[in-house]
VMD Tcl script that draws the C-alpha trace (Angstrom):
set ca {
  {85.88 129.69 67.77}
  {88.65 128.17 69.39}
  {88.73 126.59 72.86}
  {92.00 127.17 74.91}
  {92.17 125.22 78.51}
  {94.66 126.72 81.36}
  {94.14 123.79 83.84}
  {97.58 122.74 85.09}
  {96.16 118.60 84.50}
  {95.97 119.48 80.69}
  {99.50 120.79 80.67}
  {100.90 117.62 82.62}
  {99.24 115.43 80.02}
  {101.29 116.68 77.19}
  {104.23 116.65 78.83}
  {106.02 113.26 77.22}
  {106.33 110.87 80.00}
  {109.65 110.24 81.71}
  {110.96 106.66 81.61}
  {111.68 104.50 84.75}
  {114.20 105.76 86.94}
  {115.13 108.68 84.69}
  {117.07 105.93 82.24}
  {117.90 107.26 79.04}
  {119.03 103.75 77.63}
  {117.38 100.57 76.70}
  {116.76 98.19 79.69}
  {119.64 95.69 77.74}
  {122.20 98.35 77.76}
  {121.22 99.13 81.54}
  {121.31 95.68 82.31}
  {124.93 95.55 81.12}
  {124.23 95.07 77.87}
  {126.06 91.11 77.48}
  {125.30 87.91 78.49}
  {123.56 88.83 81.88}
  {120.81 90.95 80.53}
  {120.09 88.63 77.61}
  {119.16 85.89 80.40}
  {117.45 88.51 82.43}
  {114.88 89.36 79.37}
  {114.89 85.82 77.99}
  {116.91 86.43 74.97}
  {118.52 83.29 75.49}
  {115.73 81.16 75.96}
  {117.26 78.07 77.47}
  {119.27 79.35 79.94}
  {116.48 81.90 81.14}
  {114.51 78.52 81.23}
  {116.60 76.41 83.29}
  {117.49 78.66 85.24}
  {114.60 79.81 85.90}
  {113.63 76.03 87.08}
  {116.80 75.17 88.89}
  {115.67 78.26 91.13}
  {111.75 76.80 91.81}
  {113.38 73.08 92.26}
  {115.76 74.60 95.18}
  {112.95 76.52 96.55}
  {110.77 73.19 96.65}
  {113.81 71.06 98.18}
  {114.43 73.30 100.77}
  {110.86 75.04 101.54}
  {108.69 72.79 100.84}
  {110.67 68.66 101.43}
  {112.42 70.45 103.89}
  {115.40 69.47 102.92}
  {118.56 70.95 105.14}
  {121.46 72.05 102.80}
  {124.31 69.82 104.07}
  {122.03 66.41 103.17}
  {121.10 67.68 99.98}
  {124.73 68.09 99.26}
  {125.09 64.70 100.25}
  {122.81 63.26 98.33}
  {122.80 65.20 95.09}
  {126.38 63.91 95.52}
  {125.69 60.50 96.00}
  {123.16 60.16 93.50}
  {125.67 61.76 91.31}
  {128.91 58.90 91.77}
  {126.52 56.45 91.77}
  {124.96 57.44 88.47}
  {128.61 57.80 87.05}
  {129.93 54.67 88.58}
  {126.71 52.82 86.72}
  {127.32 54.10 83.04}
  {130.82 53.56 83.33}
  {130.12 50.12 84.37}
  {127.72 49.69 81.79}
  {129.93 51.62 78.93}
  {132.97 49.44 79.50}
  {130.25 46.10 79.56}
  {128.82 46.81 76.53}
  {132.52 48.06 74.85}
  {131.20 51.60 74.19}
  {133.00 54.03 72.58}
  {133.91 57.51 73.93}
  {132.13 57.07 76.86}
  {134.00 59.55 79.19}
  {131.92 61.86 81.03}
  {132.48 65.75 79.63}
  {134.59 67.89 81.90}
  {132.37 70.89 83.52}
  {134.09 74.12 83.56}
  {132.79 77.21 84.65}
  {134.07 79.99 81.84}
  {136.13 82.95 83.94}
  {134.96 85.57 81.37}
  {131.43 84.99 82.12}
  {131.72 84.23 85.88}
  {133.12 87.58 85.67}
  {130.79 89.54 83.73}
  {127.85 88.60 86.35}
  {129.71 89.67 88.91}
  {130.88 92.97 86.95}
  {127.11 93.36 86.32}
  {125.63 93.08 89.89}
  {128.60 95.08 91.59}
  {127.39 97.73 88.77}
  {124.09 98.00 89.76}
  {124.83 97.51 93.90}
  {126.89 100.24 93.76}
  {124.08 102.32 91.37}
  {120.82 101.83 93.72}
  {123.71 102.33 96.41}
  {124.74 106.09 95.54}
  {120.99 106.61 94.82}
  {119.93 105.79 98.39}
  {123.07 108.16 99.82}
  {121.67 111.17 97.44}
  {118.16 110.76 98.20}
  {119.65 110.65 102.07}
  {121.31 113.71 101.93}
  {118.55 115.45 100.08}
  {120.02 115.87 96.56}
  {117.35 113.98 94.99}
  {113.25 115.26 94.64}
  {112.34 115.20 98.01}
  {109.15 112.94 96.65}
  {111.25 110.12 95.95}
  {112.67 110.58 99.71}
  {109.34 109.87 101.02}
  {108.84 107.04 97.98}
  {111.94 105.22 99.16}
  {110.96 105.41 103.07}
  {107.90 103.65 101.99}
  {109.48 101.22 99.88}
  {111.86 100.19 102.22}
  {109.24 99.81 105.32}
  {106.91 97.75 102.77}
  {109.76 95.40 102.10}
  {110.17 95.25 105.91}
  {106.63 94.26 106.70}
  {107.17 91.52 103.49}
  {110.47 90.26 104.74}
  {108.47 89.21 108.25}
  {105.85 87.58 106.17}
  {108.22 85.14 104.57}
  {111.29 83.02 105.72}
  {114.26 83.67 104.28}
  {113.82 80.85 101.78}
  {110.85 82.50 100.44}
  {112.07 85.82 99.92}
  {115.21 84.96 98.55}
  {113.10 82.59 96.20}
  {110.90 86.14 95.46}
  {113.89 87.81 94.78}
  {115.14 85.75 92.27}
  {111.95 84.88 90.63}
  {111.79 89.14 90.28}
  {114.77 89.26 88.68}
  {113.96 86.55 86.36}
  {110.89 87.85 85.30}
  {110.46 91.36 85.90}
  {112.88 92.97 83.78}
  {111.51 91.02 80.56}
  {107.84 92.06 81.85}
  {109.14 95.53 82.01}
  {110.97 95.33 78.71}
  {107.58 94.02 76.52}
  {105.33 96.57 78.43}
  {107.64 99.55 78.39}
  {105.11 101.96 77.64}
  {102.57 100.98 79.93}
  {104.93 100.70 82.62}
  {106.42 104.21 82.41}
  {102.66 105.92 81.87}
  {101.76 104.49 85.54}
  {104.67 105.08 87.08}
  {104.65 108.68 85.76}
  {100.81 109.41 87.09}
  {101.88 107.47 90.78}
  {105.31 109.99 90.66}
  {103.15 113.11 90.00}
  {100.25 112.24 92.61}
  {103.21 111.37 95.09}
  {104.80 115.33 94.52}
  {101.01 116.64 94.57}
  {100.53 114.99 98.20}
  {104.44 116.11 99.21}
  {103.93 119.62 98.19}
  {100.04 119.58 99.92}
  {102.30 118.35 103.17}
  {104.90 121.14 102.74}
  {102.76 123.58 101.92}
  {99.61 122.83 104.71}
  {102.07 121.42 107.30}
  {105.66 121.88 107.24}
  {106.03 125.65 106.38}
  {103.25 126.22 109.51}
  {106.04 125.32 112.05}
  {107.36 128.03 113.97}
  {111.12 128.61 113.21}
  {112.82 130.49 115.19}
  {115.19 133.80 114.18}
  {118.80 132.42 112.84}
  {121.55 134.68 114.73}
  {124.17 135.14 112.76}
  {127.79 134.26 114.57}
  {129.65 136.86 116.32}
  {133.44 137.14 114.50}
  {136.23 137.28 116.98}
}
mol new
graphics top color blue
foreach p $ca { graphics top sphere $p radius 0.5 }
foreach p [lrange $ca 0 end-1] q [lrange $ca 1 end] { graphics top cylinder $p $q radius 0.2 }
display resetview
């Protein structure tokens, strides 16, 4: 004989689970799908490194040497004639050949597709704040973005501003790859903290915010 359940938990675990942020594309395409998101999940392996380290050897230079910005100008520039001056010096000595130092140029197309990329998604979590605001979105993810945002608060009076700039970087360096090789797992927790986050809202609405009084709406007298 067959066994049939009707509690509402069964039913929400066969319902597939949504992915993060309602996204229908892959994280590259949402990432802007070029040269951005393949250092963002480590595609390109080198320049996910050193970037990666260039970040954590500013952060120790500043935080922890205590190093103020206009001297380590100075003497990143220093050190950098003087190493110059010395292999020229040394190149010309010893009669080497083509020992000009390569020209550095910073490639417009790509300078432009990272900003293209980050304007993208400022002006995406942007027009998500202003519909959860006006009450467009589930109000759930009104109260999860009030939380958020006083969590980050309390955080951003933990650390200087060194540190949490170094936080934010090292998030975006690392957490969208994290999130990209442990899709599934991500969106399966996220889905169970979403649904126990609209159980408590609609325990509030229901035991708290439809008990207030309201009083009778007049309707406006036409002249």
């Amino acid at each position: 004989m067959p066994i049939y359940t009707s509690s509402s938990d069964s039913e929400h675990e066969t319902t597939p689970v949504t992915k993060l942020f309602g996204r229908q594309r892959p994280v590259h395409a949402v990432l802007g799908g070029g040269k951005v998101a393949d250092v963002l999940l480590w595609k390109n392996t080198k320049v996910s490194a050193a970037l990666l380290i260039g970040v954590t050897l500013i952060w120790f230079l500043f935080e922890i040497v205590e190093y103020n910005f206009v001297t380590l100008f100075c003497h990143i520039s220093m050190t950098s004639i003087l190493l110059v001056f010395i292999w020229s010096r040394v190149a010309e000595f010893f009669n080497w050949k083509d020992h000009r130092i390569p020209e550095i140029k910073l490639v417009e197309s790509t300078m432009r597709e990272i900003a293209s990329t980050f304007h993208a998604r400022f002006d995406q979590i942007l027009s998500k704040l202003i519909n959860v605001a006006c009450g467009k979105d589930h109000p759930g993810h009104f109260i999860l973005t009030i939380c958020s945002l006083y969590i980050l608060s309390v955080i951003g009076n933990c650390f200087s501003f060194v540190n949490l700039l170094f936080l934010v970087l090292l998030s975006i360096e690392t957490l969208p790859f994290l999130y990209n090789r442990y899709e599934k797992e991500v969106d399966r927790l996220v889905y169970k903290a979403m649904r126990r986050v609209r159980k408590m809202f609609n325990s509030f609405d229901s035991q708290v915010l439809n008990k207030i009084p309201r009083g009778p709406i007049k309707d406006k007298k036409k002249y």
